[in-house]
TORKOL-680016 format. One record per residue (C-alpha): z, x, y; residue in one letter. Coordinates in steps of 0.25 Angstrom, whole numbers, plus 5000, padded with zeros to 4 digits. Each point is the difference from the previous one (the first is absolute). Example, Ala and Ser with C-alpha at 12.3 -4.5 7.8 and 13.67 -1.06 7.14 Angstrom:
2
503150494982A499850065014S
//
This chain:
298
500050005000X499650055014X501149945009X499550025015X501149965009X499949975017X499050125002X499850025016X498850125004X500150005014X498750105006X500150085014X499649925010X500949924994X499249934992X500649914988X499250004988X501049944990X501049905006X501250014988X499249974987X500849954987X499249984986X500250014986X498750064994X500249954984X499350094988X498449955000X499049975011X500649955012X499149985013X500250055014X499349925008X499850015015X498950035012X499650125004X500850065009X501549914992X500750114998X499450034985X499750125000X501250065008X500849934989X499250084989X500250135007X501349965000X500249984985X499250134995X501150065007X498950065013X500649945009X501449985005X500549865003X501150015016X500849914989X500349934988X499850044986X499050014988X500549994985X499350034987X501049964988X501250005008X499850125005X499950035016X498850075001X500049995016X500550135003X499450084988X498749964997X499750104991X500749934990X499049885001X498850114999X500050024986X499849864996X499249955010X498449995000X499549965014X498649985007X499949985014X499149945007X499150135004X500050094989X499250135004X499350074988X499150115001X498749964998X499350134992X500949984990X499749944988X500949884994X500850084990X500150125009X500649925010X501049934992X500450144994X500250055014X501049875003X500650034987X500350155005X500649955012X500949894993X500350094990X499649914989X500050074985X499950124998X498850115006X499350004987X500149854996X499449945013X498650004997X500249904988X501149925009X499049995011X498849954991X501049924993X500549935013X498550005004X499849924987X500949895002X499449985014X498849984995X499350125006X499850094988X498750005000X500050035014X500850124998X499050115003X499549945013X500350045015X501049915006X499149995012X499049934990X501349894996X499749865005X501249945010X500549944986X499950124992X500850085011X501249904998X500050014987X500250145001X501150005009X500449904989X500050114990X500750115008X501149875003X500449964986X500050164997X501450034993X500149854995X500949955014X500949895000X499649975012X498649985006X499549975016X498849965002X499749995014X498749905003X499350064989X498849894998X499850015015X498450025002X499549984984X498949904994X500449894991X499850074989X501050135003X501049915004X500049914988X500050124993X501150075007X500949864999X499950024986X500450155000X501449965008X500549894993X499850084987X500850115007X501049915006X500349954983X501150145001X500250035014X500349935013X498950015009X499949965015X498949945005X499750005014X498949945007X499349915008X499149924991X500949894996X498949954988X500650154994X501349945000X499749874995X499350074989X500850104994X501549995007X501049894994X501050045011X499550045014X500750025014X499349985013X500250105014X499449975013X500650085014X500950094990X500949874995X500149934986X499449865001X500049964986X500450054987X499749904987X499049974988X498549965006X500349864995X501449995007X499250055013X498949874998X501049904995X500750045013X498949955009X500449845007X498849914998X498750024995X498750095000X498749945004X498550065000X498949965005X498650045007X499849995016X499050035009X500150145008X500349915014X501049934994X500850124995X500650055014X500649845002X500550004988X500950124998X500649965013X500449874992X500250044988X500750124992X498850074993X500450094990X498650064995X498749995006X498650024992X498650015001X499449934987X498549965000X499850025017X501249905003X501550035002X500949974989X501649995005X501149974995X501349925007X501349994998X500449845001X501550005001X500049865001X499249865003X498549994995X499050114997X498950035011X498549914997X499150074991X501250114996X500949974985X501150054995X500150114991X501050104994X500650095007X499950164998X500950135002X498850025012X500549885006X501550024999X499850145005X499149955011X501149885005X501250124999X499250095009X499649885011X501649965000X500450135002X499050035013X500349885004X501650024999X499750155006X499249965012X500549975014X500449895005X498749995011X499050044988X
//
């Protein structure tokens, strides 16, 4: 169990990037979810033990790590979100150099853990080749590799589907959620269809606070009244979002598909109800807090 408890990260200027954080991250997939710019990242840093938090505390099976990070190093696999590789390097060349530097097995075994690790990745074959030659979704995977290195108890991934095509996403959702089957892995992102994919317990951060910690069903069930969806014309949508709380907005065959919350009284002509997603829930949460955080003039 990671036990984070009222974390504050208050930068020069001053500039408060965490406002007293407190979660319980269980063993499995569990979601971060937040816009950019929430604090996500700051809290990662955090956690990896990179950064130092001005208070609160960080513990990793009972232990307070918040002081001595070195004592999470050893069991933590982390990638952030901008993970440099040199680009002349092959794959397995690279892993070995990261292995090196993590002192992963010893000298004369790191060649087969690399390939090993490139293996499970799904990037054996393209062992041989110059990282520069990678796709965005190879490159992930790699830092992948180099993060499960040494079989960590816990694993940060920091935005990692962030700019891949369907196909590299689809594929690096499956890689997590067999890696979160014997390990705690943190999630962080801003895509919330990642969340609502892979993570059966998510928080959400926005301006550095906690808004919500729960299941994605807890977070949908929670939300008062109905969805409804419907197609409107492109100058009838400026009228209605100043009407109504529009929690998704779509282009589908040339015309604008939205979709409301109705917290009460009858749906909208032309719109019908339909069930509500964690997109919704995530979207409702967000417009109460701006509207909460806002002055009073807005």
């Amino acid at each position: 169990m990671l036990e984070i408890r009222d974390l504050v990260k208050v930068y020069p200027g001053p500039v408060a990037a965490l406002h007293g954080v407190r979660l319980d991250v269980p063993r499995g997939l569990f979601g971060l979810l937040g816009p950019n710019g929430s604090g996500k990242s700051t809290l990662m840093k955090i956690l990896a033990g990179l950064l130092a938090p001005t208070s609160g505390r960080v513990v990793l099976d009972g232990v307070d790590v918040t002081d001595r990070p070195q004592l999470v190093w050893p069991r933590l696999g982390y990638l952030p979100q901008d993970f440099g590789f040199y680009p002349r390097l092959t794959g397995e060349a690279m892993l070995r150099h990261l292995l090196d530097l993590k002192g992963v097995g010893e000298r004369s075994r790191r060649s087969r853990i690399a390939l090993e690790l490139l293996d499970r990745v799904n990037l054996g074959a393209a062992a041989g080749r110059r990282v520069a030659e990678y796709s965005g979704g190879m490159r992930q995977r790699l830092g992948i590799a180099q993060a499960i290195a040494g079989d960590p108890e816990l694993l940060i991934v920091d935005e990692p589907t962030a700019g891949l095509d369907p196909e590299e996403r689809l594929r690096f959702h499956h890689l997590l959620a067999e890696l979160a089957e014997t390990r705690t892995v943190l999630l962080s992102t801003h895509l919330v269809e990642d969340v609502a994919m892979l993570c059966p317990r998510f928080a959400v951060l926005r301006f550095g606070r906690l808004l919500l910690e729960g299941t994605p069903q807890q977070a949908r069930r929670a939300i008062p009244g109905r969805l409804a969806e419907g197609l409107v014309a492109r100058d009838a949508l400026e009228p209605l979002r100043r009407t109504a709380r529009v929690t998704q907005h779509l282009l589908f065959e040339g015309r604008h598909r939205v979709r409301l919350h109705v917290p009460e009284g009858p749906l909208p002509p032309e719109f019908v109800e339909v069930p509500a997603t964690l997109e919704d829930a995530y979207m409702l949460l967000t417009l109460d807090d701006a509207a909460r955080t806002l002055p009073a003039s807005a």
